[in-house]
C-alpha positions in Angstrom: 13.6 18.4 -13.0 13.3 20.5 -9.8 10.4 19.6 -7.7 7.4 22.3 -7.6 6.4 24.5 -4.3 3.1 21.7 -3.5 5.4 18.9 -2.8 7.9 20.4 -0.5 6.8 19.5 3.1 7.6 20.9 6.4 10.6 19.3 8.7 9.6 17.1 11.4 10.8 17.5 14.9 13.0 13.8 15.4 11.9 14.1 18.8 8.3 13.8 17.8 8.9 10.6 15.6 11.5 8.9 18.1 8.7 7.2 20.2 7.7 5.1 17.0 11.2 4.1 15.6 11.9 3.1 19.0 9.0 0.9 18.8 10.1 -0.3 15.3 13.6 -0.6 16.5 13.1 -2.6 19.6 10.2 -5.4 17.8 12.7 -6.0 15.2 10.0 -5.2 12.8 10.1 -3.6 9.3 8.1 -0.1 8.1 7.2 0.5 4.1 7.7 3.9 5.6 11.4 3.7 6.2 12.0 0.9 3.4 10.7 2.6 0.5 11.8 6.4 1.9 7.9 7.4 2.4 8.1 11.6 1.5 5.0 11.3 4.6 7.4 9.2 7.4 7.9 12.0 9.7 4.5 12.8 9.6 2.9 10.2 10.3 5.5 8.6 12.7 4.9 12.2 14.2 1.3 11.3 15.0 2.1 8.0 16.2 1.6 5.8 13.1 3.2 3.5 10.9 3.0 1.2 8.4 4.2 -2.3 9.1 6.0 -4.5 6.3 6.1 -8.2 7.4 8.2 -11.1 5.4 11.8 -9.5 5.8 13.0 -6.5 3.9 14.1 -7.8 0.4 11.6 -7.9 -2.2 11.6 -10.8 -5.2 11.0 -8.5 -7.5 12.7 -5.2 -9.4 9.8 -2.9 -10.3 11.0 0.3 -11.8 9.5 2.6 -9.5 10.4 0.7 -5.7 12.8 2.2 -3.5 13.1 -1.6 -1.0 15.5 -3.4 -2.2 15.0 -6.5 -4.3 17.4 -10.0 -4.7 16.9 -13.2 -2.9 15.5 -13.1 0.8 18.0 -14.5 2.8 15.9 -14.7 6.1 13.6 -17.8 6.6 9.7 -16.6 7.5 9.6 -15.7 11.5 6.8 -17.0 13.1 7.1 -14.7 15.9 6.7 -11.3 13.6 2.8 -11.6 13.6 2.5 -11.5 17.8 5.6 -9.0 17.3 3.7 -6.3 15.1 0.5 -6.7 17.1 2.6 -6.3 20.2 3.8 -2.9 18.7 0.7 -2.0 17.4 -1.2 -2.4 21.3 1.7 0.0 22.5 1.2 2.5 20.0 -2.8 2.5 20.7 -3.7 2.2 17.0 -7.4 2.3 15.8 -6.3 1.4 12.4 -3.6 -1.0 11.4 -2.2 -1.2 8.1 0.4 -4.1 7.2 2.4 -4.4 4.2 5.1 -7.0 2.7 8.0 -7.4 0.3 6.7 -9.5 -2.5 7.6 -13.4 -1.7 7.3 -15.5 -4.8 9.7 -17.7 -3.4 7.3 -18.9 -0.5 4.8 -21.7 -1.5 1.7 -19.2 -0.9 3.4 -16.1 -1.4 3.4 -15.3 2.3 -0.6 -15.2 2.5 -0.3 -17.6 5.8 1.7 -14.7 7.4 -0.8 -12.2 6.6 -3.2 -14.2 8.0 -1.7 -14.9 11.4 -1.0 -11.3 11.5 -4.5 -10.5 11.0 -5.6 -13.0 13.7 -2.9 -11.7 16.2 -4.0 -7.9 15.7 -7.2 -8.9 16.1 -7.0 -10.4 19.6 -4.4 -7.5 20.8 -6.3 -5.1 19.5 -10.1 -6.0 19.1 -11.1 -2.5 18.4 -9.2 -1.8 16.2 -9.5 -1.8 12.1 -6.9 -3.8 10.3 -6.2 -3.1 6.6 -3.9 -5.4 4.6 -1.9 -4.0 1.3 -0.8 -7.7 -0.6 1.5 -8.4 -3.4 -0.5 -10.5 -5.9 0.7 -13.7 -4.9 1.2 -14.3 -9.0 -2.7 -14.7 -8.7 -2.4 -17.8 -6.7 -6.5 -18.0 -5.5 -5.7 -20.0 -2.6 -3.3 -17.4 -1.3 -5.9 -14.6 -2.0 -8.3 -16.4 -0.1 -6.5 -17.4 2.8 -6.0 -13.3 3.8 -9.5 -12.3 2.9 -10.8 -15.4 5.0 -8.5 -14.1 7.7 -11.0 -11.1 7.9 -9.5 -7.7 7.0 -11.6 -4.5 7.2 -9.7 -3.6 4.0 -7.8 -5.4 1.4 -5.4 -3.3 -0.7 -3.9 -4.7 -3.9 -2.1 -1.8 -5.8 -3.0 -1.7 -9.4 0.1 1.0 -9.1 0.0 2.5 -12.9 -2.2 2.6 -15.9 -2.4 -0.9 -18.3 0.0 1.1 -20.9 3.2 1.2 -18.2 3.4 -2.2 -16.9 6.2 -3.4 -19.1 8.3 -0.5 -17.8 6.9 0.4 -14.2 6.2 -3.8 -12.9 7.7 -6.1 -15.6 6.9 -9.4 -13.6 3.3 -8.3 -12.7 0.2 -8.7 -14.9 -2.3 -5.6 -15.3 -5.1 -8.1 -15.7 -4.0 -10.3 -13.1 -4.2 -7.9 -10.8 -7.9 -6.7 -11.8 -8.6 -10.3 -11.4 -7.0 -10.3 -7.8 -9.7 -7.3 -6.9 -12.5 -9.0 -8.3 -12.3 -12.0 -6.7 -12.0 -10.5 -3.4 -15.0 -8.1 -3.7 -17.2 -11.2 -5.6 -16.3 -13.2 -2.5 -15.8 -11.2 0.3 -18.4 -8.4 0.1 -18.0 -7.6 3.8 -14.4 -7.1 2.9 -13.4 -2.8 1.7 -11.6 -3.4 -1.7 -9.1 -0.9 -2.0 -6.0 -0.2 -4.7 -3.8 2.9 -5.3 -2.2 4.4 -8.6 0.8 6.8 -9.2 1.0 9.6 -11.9 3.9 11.3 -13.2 5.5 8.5 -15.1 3.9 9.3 -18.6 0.2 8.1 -18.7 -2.2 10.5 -20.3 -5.4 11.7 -18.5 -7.4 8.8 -20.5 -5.6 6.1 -19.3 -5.7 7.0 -16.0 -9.6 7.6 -16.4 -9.9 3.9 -18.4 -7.6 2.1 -14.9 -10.8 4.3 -12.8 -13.0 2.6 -14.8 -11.4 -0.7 -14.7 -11.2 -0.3 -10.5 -14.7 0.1 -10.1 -15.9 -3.0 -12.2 -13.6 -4.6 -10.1 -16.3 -3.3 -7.1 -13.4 -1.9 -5.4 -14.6 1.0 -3.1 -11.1 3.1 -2.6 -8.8 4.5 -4.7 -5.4 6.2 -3.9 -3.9 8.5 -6.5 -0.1 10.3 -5.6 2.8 11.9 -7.3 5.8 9.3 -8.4 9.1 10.6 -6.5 12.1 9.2 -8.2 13.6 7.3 -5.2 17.2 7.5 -6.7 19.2 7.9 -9.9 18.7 4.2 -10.7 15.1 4.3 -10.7 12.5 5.8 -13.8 12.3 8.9 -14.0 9.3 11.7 -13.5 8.0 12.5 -16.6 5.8 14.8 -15.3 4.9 16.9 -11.4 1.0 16.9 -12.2 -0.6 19.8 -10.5 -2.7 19.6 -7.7 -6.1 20.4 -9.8 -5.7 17.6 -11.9 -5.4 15.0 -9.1 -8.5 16.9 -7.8 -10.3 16.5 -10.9 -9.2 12.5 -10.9 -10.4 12.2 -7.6 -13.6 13.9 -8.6 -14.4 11.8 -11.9 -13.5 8.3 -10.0 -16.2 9.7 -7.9 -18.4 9.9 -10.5 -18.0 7.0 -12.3 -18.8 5.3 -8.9 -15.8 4.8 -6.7 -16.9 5.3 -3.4 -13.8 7.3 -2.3 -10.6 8.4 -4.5 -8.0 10.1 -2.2 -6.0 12.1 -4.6 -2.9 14.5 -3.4 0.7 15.1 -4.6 2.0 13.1 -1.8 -0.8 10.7 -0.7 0.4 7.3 -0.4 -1.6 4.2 -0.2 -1.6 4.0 3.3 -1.5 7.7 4.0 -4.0 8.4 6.2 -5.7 5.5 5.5 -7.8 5.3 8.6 -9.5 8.4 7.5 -9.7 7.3 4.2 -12.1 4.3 5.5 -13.9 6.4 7.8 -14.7 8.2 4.8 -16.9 4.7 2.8 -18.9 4.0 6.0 
């Protein structure tokens, strides 16, 4: 299937990225940008951004549609990553921090106590600045869930990632209502706490389920949506069933809208944390 015109982007200067994978490079620290081969990496590493992914780079789980690669993590947790991304994050003067992780179900609590003490270190380095979080779902372990919102995000992310009808095939060893349950909680119990979750289309859900997963985010109370294109990130991924045109990820992004979401962010190649600064800026 050759891609269409709208999801070709422009080259990006390597000069204009290098400051930011030197960064990366010299805190020993992990990108989703680089890990799961991000279409928008050399443009936002371009502008001086990135996303970091804490808890090593091997992912416990083998979701269909995941370009970081999954088996057992052979790297014990480092206690020094949390002072090391909020080091990077000081030198790259962010106003909005977004961290990330391979999924961890063999840690006790899932990695939350990571999150947390990255959350804590960013916000002494970097008082000003907003911190958003994007979690596994810690196999819906409350305590886990609860010790990162107690931590004190601005945002929690918790991909729902595809409509109800795909789990088997997209995330076998996640649970669609599990994962509504994750949002819930957080928004019931933290309603300081931005709820935020992202979607991709392209895999093969019809325009009703994607409206019925809308409809299932905002009970949740979650106040941000996410909706891109699925790239296939190599032959031994699923495939793309479908490049949905621009003007239908408008028109989701226009009836999440209406059924209340406070903000759906809807574009070929937006990302969850694409632009996600902007994206918060945008609920205030």
């Amino acid at each position: 299937m050759i891609k269409p015109d709208w999801l070709k982007r422009p080259s990006t200067s390597l000069t204009a990225t290098s400051d930011v994978r030197g960064r990366i490079t010299q805190a020993r620290l992990n990108t989703v940008c680089r890990s799961a081969r991000c279409p928008n990496m050399g443009e936002c590493y371009s502008r001086g951004t990135a996303t970091f992914m804490i808890l090593g780079d091997v992912c416990s789980r083998d979701c269909g549609f995941c370009a970081v690669p999954h088996g057992r993590q052979a790297d014990a947790v480092d206690p020094g990553e949390p002072a090391r991304v909020a080091a990077a994050a000081k030198g790259m003067k962010l106003e909005h921090v977004v961290v990330t992780s391979v999924t961890r179900d063999d840690l006790p609590d899932g990695g939350a106590s990571v999150f947390a003490d990255t959350i804590h270190a960013l916000r002494h380095a970097l008082s000003a600045a907003t911190v958003e979080v994007l979690t596994p779902d810690f196999q819906g372990d409350a305590t886990s869930i609860d010790t990162v919102a107690a931590a004190g995000p601005d945002v929690f992310n918790h991909n729902m990632e595809t409509v109800r009808e795909l789990y088997r095939v997209v995330r076998p060893q996640a649970k669609y209502d599990r994962s509504l349950e994750f949002l819930s909680r957080v928004s019931a119990r933290y309603p300081e706490i931005a709820v935020k979750s992202g979607m991709m289309v392209g895999l093969g859900e019809t325009t009703e389920q994607v409206i019925q997963l809308l409809k299932d985010l905002h009970k949740t109370g979650c106040r941000m949506v996410t909706i891109g294109q699925y790239l296939r990130p190599s032959k031994e991924h699923l495939p793309v069933v479908e490049y949905v045109r621009p003007e239908v990820l408008d028109e989701y992004a226009r009836l999440g809208e209406e059924i209340g979401i406070e903000k759906v962010f809807a574009g070929p190649l937006v990302r969850s944390s694409y632009m996600a600064g902007e994206v918060l800026r945008a609920t205030l």
